[in-house]
MARNUTOR-47985 format. One line per 4 residues: number of its first residue (from 1); for each residue x, y, z of C-alpha. Coordinates in Angstrom, 1 decimal, decimal comma. Layout:
N
NUM) X:Y:Z | ... .
//
This chain:
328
1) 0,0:0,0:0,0 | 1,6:3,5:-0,7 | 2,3:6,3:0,8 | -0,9:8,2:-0,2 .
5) -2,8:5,5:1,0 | -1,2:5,7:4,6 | -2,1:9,3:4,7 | -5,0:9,9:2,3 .
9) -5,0:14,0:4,1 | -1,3:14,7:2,3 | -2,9:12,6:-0,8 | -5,7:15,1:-0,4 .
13) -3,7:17,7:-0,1 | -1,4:17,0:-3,2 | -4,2:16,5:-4,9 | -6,3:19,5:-4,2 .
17) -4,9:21,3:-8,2 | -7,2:18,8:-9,5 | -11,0:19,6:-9,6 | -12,0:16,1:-8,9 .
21) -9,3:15,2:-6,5 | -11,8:13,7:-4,1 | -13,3:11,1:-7,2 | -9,4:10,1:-8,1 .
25) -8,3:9,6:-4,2 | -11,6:7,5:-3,5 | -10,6:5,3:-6,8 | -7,3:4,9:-5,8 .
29) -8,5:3,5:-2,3 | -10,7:1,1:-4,0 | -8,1:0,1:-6,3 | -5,6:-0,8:-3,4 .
33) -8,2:-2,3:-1,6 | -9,1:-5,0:-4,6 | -5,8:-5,3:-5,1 | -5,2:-6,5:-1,4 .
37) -8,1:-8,7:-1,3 | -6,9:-10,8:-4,8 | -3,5:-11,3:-2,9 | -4,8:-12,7:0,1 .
41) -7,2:-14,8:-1,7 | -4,4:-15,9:-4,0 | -2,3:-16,8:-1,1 | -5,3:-18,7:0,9 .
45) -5,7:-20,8:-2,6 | -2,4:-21,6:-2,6 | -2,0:-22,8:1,2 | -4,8:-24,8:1,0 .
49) -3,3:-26,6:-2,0 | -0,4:-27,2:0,0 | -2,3:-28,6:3,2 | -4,5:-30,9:0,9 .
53) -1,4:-32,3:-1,2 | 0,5:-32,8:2,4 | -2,5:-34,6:3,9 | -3,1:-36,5:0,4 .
57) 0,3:-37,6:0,4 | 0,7:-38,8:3,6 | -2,6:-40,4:3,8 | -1,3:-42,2:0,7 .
61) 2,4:-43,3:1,6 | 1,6:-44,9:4,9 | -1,9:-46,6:3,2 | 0,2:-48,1:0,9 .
65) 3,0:-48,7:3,6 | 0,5:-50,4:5,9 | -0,8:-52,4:2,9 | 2,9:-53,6:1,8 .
69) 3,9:-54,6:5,8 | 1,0:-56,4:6,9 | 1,8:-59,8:7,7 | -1,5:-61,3:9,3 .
73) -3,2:-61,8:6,1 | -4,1:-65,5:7,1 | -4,3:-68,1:4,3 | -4,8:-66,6:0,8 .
77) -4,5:-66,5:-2,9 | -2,3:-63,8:-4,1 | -3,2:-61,9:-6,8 | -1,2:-59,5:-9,5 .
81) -2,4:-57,7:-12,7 | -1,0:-57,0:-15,6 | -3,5:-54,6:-17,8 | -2,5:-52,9:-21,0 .
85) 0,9:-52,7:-23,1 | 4,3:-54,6:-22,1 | 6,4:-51,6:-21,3 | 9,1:-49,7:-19,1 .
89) 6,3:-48,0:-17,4 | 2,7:-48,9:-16,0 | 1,3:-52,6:-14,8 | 3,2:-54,4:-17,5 .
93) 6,9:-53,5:-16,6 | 9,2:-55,1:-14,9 | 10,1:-52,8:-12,2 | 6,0:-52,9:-11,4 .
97) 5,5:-56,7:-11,6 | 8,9:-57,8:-10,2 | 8,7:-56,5:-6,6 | 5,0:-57,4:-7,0 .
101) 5,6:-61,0:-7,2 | 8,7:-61,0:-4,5 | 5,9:-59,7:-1,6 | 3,6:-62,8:-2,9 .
105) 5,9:-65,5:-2,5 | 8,1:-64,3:0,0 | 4,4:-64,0:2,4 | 3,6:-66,7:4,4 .
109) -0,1:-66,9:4,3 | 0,2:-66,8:0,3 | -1,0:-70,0:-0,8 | -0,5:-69,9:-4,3 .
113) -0,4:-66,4:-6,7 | -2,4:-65,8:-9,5 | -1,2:-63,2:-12,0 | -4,4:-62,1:-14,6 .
117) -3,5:-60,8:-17,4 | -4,8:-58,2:-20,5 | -2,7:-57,7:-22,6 | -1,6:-57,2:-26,7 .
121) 1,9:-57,1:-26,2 | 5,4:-55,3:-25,9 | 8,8:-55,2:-24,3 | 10,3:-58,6:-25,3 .
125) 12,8:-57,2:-22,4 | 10,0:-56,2:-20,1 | 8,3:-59,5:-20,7 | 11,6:-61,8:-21,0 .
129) 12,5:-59,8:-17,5 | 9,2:-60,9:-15,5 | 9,7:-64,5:-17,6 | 13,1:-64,7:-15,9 .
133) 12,0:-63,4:-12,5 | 8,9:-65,8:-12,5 | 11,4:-69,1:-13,3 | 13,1:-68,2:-10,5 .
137) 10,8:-67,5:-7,8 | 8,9:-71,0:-8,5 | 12,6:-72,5:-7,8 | 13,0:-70,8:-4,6 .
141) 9,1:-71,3:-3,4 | 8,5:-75,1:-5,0 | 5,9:-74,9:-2,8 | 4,0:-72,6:-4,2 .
145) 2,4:-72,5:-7,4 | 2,0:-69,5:-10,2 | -1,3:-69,3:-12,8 | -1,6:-67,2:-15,1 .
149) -5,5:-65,9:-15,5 | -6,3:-64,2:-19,4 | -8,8:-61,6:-19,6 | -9,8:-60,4:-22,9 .
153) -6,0:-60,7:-24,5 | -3,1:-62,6:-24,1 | -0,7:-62,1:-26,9 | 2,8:-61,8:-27,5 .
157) 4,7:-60,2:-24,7 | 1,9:-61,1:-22,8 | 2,2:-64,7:-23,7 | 5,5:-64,3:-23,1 .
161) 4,8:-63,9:-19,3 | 2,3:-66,6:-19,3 | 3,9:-69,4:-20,3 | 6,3:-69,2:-17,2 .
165) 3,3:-70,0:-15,2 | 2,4:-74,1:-13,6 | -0,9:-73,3:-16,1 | -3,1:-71,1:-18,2 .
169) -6,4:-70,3:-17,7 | -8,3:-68,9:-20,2 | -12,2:-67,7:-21,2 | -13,2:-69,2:-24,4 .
173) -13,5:-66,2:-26,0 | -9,9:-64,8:-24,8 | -7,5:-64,0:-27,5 | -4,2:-66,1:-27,1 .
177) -1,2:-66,5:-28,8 | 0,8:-63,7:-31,8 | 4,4:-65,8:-30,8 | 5,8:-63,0:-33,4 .
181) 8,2:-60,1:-33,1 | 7,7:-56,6:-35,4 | 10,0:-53,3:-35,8 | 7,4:-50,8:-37,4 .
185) 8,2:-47,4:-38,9 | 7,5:-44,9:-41,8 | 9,7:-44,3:-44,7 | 8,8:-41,0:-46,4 .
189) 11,9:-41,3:-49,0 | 9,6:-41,0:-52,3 | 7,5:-38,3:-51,1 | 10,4:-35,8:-50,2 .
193) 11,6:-36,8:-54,1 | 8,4:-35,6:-55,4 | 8,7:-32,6:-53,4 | 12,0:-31,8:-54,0 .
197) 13,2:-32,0:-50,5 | 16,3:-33,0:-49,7 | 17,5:-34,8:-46,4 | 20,7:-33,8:-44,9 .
201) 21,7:-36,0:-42,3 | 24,9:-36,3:-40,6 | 26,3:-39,4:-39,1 | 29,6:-40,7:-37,3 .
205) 29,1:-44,6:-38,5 | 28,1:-45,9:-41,4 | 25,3:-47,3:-40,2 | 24,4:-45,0:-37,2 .
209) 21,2:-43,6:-39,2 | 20,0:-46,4:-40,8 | 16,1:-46,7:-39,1 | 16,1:-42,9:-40,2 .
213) 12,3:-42,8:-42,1 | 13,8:-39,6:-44,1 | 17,2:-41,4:-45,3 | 16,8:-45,2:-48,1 .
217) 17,3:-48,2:-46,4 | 19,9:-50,1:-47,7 | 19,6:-54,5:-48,6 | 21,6:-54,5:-46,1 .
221) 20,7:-52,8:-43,7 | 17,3:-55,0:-43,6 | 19,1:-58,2:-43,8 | 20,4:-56,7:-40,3 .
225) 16,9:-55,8:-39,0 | 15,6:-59,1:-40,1 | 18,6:-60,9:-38,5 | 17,8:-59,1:-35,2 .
229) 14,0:-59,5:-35,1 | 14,9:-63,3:-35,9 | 16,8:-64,0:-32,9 | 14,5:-62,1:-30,6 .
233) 11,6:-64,6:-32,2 | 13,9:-67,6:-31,5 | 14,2:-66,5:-27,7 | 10,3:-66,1:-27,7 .
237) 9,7:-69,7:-29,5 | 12,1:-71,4:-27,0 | 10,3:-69,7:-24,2 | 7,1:-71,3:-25,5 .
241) 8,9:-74,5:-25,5 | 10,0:-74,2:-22,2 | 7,4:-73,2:-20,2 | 4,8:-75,8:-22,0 .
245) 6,9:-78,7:-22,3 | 5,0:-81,5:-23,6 | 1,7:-79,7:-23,7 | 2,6:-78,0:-26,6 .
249) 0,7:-79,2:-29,9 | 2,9:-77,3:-32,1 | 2,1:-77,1:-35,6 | 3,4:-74,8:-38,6 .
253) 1,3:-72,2:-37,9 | 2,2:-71,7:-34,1 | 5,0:-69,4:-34,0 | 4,2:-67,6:-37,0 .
257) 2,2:-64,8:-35,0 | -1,1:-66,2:-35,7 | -3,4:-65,7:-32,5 | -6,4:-68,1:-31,5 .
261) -9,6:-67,7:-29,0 | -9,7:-69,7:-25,9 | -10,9:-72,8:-26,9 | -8,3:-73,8:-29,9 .
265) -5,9:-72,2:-27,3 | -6,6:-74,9:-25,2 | -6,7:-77,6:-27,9 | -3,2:-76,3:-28,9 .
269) -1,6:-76,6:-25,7 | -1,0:-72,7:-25,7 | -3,2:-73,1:-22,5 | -4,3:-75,7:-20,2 .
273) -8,4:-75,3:-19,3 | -10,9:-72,4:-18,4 | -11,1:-70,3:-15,6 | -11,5:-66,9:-14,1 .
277) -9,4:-65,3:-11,1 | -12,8:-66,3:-9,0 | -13,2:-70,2:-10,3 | -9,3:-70,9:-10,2 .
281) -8,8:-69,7:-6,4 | -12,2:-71,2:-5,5 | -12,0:-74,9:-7,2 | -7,9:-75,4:-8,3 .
285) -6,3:-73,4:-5,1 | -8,8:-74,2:-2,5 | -8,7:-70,7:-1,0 | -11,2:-68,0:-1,8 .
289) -9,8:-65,5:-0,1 | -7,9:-63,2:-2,5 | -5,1:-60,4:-1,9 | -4,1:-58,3:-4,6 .
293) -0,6:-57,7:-4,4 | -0,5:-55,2:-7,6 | 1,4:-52,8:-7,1 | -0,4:-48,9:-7,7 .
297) 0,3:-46,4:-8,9 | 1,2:-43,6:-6,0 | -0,3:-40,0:-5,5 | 2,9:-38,6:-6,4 .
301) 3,4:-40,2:-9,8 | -0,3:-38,8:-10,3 | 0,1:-35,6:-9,2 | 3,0:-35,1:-11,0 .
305) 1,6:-36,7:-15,0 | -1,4:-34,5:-14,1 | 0,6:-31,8:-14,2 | 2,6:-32,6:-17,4 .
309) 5,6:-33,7:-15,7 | 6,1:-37,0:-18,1 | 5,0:-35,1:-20,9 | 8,8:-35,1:-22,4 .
313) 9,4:-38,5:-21,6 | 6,5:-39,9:-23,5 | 7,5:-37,5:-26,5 | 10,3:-39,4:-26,4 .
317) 9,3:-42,8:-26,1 | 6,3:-42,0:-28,9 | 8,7:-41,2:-31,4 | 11,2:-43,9:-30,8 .
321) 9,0:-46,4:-30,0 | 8,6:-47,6:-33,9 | 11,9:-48,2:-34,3 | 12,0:-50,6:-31,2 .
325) 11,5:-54,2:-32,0 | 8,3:-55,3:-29,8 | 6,2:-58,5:-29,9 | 2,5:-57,2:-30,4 .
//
């Protein structure tokens, strides 16, 4: 507030050369006054932000805290979900699904865990990661045995996951199956001809800019990408292999990214009988009561995508993510 307004009498008097002195000081008041009132307002917004976030995030962390400690859970079948793409972030990675199933096993009242899955596809890492982590865990808990529980889709990097489990239960209208790998991308090297526009690109390494969708693709250079996307199917086929053994109808068509519904999944061998999360802890476990072990998403990682915070990082991944071999 200025000076004028801590002594509107010398703002008077200054004032008095003007023949509606009285009009401009009574504005000028107001004006100060508004201004004054939008500040505090702003300021009580922006506390009560604060308080609500504080009280958010702590009601929050030690929910989830409480939920991840508690050890008198009493007999029951664990549960973890995998819904939506096989990638480095959300319910399909490995960094979500991994610590997931180490709380299932490791507790002592889990019976048996069920993993249910939705998904098209992915990560062959993310998927070969939890495939790898799954193998293990049923050698260190022989005891305790994993299913895997399809929803709507099972496919590729999905499948990939399932077939580590003891079986596969599916609906008979579930998708199952795509054992294929893809690297998809654009190449826009006969429209910039037409238009006359030329690409200058400059690499260290002859090959360094090869996936480039402005630059020609050399023989080859797809003889390389082939090579690659072959090896990676290989890993997936003997993956198959593995984890159904002698269950496995395989025929020519199997592993050539064909996918099936539930009931020639299950005359294939791709999966073993039907069942729902519900049906498989009540009649194959023996215990109804379920826990879901799936691990959330936090207030924090919430708070902070609302407010745009991954928005780089999925610009990122959105534009490279064609020229990353997945299995969808």
């Amino acid at each position: 507030m200025n000076d004028q307004l801590l002594n509107p009498t010398g703002a008077a008097e200054a004032d008095k050369k003007s023949p509606n002195w009285e009009r401009e000081l009574l504005e000028k008041l107001a004006t100060d006054a508004l201004r004054e009132q939008r500040l505090r307002r702003r300021w009580g917004i922006f506390f009560k932000f604060v308080l609500l976030f504080v009280v958010m995030f702590g009601f929050y962390y030690f929910s989830d805290y409480a939920t991840g400690e508690m050890e008198n859970l009493g007999h029951h079948t664990a549960l973890i979900e995998i819904d939506g793409t096989i990638e480095s972030e959300g319910s399909g990675s490995a960094q979500t699904v991994i610590p997931a199933l180490n709380r299932a096993f490791a507790d002592p009242g889990s019976v048996a865990v069920v993993v249910r899955i939705n998904s098209p596809g992915g990560s062959p890492v993310q998927a070969g990661m939890i495939n790898d982590e799954i193998g293990r865990l049923r050698k260190e808990y022989p005891e305790k045995k994993l299913y895997v529980v399809v929803d709507e889709i099972c496919a590729s990097g999905g499948y990939y996951i399932a077939v580590a489990a003891d079986k596969i239960y599916v609906n008979k209208a579930s998708i199952v199956g795509s054992i294929g790998v893809l690297m998809d991308g654009f190449g826009f090297t006969g429209i910039m001809d037409k238009l006359g526009v030329e690409r200058r690109l400059m690499t260290a390494g002859e090959n360094k800019g090869f996936m480039d969708p402005f630059s020609p693709q050399t023989e080859k250079q797809k003889a390389f990408s082939q090579g690659m996307l072959n090896e990676i199917h290989q890993q997936f086929i003997d993956a198959v292999r593995t984890g159904r053994g002698q269950r496995l109808k395989e025929t020519p068509e199997m592993f050539s990214g064909l996918f099936w519904i539930g009931t020639k999944a299950v005359q294939m061998g791709l999966a073993d009988d039907f069942g729902s999360v519900d049906s498989v802890a009540r009649d194959v476990i023996k215990v109804e009561n379920i826990v879901d072990y799936t691990q959330k998403e936090g207030l924090p990682e919430r708070v902070l995508k609302k407010f745009g915070a991954s928005i780089g990082s999925s610009a990122a991944t959105t534009m490279l993510k064609g020229n990353v071999p997945h299995i969808r």
